[in-house]
C-alpha positions as CSV (number, residue, x, y, z in Angstrom):
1,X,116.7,111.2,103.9
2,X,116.8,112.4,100.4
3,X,114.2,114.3,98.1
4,X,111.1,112.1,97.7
5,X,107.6,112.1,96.1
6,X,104.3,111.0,98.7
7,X,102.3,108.4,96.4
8,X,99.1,106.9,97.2
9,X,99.1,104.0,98.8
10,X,95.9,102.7,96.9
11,X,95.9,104.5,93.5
12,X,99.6,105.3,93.3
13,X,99.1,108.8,92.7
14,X,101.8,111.2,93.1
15,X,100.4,113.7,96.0
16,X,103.5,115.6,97.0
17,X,107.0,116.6,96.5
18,X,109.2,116.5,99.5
19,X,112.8,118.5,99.0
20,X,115.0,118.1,101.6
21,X,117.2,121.5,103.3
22,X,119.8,121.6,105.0
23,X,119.2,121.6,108.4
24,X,117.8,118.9,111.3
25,X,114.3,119.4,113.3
26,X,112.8,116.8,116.0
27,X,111.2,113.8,114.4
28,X,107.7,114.4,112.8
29,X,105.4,112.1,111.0
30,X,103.9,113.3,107.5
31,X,101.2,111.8,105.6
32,X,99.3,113.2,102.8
33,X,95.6,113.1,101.3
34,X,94.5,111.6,97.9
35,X,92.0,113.5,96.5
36,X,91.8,111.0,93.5
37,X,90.8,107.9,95.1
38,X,90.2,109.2,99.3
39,X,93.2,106.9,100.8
40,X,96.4,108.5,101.8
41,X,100.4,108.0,101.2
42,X,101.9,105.7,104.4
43,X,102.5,107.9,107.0
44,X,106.8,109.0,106.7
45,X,109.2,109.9,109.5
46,X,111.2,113.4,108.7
47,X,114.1,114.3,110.5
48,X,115.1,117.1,108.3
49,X,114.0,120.7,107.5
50,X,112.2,120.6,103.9
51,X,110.2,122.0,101.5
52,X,106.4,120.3,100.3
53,X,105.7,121.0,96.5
54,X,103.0,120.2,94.8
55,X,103.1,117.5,91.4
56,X,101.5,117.8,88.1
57,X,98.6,115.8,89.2
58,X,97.6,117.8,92.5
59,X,98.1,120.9,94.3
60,X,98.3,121.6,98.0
61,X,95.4,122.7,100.1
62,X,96.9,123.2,103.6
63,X,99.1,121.6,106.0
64,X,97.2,120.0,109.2
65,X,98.4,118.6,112.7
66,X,96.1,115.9,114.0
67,X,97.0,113.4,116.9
68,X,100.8,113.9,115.8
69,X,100.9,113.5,112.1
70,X,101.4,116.2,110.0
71,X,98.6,115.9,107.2
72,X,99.2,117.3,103.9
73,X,95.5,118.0,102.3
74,X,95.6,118.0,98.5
75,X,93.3,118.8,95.5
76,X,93.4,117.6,92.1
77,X,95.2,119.1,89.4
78,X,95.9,116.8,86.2
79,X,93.3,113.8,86.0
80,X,95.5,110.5,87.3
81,X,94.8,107.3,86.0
C-alpha cells in the first residue's frame, strides 16, 4: 500500500494523511471521523507501519480502538465545502 489521504465517505472531506514506513505489522483496520458532516472514511486494511498526519481541513484528536478498528477522531481546521 502506498501513501494515501482518508476522505469522507459522505462529504468527501479530506480527514487524514496516511504515510507509509518501511516496515510490516499484523493486519489492522483504520477508519476515521468527519467532524464536518458526522459520517466517517470506509474502514481500510493496513499491513504496514505508518505515520497519520493531519490535512489542511482537520486536525487529529486521538487515535481510538473499538471492537477492532482503529478510529482516527478528528476536528475541524479549514472550513470544507
Amino acid at each position: 500500500m502506498s501513501d494515501f489521504t482518508f476522505l469522507c465517505s459522505n462529504c468527501d472531506a479530506p480527514l487524514a494523511e496516511f504515510l507509509e514506513k518501511p516496515g510490516e505489522l499484523e493486519s489492522r483496520k483504520i477508519k476515521a471521523m468527519c467532524p464536518h458532516c458526522g459520517d466517517s472514511s470506509f474502514t481500510k486494511d493496513i499491513k504496514n507501519k505508518f505515520y497519520i498526519g493531519a490535512t489542511e481541513y482537520t486536525a487529529i484528536e486521538s487515535l481510538e480502538e473499538k471492537d477492532g478498528v482503529f478510529i482516527i477522531k478528528t476536528t475541524k481546521g479549514k472550513k470544507y465545502e
